[in-house]
N, C-alpha and C positions, 0 to 999 in steps of 0.2 A: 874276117869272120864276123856275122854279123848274129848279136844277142836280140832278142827280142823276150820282157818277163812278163809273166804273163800273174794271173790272182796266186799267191799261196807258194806253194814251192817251184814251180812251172815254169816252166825257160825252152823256148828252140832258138836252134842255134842253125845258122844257114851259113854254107860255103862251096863254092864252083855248083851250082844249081843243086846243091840235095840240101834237107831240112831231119837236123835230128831234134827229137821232140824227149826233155827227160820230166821225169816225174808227173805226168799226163793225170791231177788228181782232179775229184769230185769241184775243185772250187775255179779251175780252171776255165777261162772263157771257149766258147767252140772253135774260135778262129786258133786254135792252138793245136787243134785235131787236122789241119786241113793240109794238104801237101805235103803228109810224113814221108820220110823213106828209113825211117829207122825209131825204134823208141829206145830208151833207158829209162828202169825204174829202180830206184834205191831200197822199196821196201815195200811191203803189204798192205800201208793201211790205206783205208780211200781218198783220204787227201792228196795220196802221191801216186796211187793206182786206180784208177775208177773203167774197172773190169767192164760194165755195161756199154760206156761211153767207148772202148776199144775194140771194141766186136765188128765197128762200122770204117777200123781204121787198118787198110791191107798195109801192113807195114811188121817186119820181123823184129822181136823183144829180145833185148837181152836183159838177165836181172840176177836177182839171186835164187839158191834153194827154194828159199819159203815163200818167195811170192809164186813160183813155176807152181808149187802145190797149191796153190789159190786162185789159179789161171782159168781150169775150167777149157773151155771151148777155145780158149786161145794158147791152150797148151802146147799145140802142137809148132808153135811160132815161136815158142820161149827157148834161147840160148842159155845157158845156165851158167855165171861166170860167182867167181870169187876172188876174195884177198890176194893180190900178187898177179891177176890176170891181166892179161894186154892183149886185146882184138881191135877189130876194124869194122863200126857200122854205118855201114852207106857211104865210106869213103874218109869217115872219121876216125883218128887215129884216140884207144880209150884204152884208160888203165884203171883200175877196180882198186880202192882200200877200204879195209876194216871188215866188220863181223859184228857191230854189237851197236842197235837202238840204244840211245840213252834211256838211262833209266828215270822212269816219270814217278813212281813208289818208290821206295827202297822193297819195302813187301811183296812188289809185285815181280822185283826183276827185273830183265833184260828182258823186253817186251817181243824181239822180235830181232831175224837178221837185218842188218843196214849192210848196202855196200853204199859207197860213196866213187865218183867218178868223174878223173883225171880227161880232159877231151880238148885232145892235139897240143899236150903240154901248155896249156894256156887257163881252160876255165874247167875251175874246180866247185862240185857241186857234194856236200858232203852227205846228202838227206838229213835223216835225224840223228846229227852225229856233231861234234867237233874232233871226228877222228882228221889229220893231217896226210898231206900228201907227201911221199918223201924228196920230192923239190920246189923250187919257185914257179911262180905261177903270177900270170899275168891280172885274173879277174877271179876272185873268189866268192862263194855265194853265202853270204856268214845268216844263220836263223837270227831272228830276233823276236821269236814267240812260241809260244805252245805251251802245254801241260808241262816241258820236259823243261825247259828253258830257262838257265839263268845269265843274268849279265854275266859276273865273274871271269867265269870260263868263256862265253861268247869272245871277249875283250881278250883273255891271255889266246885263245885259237886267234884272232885279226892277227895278234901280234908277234905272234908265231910263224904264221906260213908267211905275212912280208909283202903279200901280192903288192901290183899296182894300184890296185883299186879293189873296193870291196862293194859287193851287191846284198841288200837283204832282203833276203828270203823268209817265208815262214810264218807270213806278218798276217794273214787275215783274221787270229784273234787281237789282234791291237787295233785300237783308235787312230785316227791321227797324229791324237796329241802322244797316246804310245809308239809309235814309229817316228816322232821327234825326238825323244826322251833317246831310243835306240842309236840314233844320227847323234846326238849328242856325245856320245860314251865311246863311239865309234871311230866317227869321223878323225882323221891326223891318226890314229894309230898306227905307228911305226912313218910317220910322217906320209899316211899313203891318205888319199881319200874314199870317203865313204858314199855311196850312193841310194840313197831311194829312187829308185825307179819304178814311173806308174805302169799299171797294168798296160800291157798293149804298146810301150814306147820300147825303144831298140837302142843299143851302145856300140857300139867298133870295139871289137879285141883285134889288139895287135900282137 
């Protein structure tokens, strides 16, 4: 199976000729809308869903509650999954965890649903979340920015789930020199390595 990341949260993922595309947001380059046959989104906001940009992409959504009610004219393609669900898009084997956006206020709450999703036991994409998967995994996609974000917990999640290798995600409020700093704190956790990967290059999950 082959990863390709794309700006921001944005990753497809290609296997026996289909392409699933997750987190399809606002910061994402276009070549990441092209050849879908399947989407997952983790959550609402534009960064991870960019509603106008998928109007143009015939390909059936799975996601959660609250992004179906902010779909719109692409309502009628949204699959509705949750916590503990396990389906098949486009020939890809997907299992759904969690229920709850980190919290970026403490004032404000729990922003919004997140689901986070498990794809063919191997790459785990959490959205805005460090909720865990309940096994090992091959390639995980750890954030390392946002309103919401802190090291801390970033670092005990790497070290948690154990993957192979770890991807981050999350990154277009940071610098460069902030996605070194990220590589830094990361990298060797749980003696696994950590990856930056630039927009537009590809990795082999095994």
């Amino acid at each position: 199976m082959k990863l390709t990341k794309y700006s921001h949260a944005c990753v497809t993922l290609e296997k026996d000729g289909k392409v699933l595309l997750v987190d399809p947001g606002n910061f994402a380059e276009d070549a990441a809308f092209e050849g879908v046959d399947a989407i997952l989104v983790t959550h609402e906001h534009p960064d991870h869903f960019d509603v106008d940009r998928l109007k143009h992409v015939d390909a059936p959504i799975w996601t959660n509650a609250g992004v179906a009610a902010r779909a719109g004219e692409l309502a009628e393609r949204v699959q509705v999954v949750a916590d503990g669900d396990v389906f098949e898009a486009a020939g890809f084997a997907v299992r759904a965890y969690g229920k709850d956006h980190a919290v970026i206020l403490p004032e404000l709450g729990v922003p919004c649903v997140n689901v986070g999703f498990l794809i063919e036991d191997a790459v785990y994409h959490p959205g805005d979340s460090f909720t865990q998967p309940d096994r090992k995994v091959h390639t995980n996609l750890v954030p390392i920015g946002g309103p919401w974000f802190s090291l801390p917990p970033a670092v005990e999640y790497a070290r948690a789930v154990q993957a192979e290798q770890t991807i981050g995600i999350h990154e277009a409020p940071l610098s460069a020199v902030g996605q070194g700093q990220a590589k830094r704190f990361l990298d060797g956790q749980g003696g696994r390595p950590f990856l930056l990967v630039t927009p537009g290059d590809s990795v082999e999950v095994n």
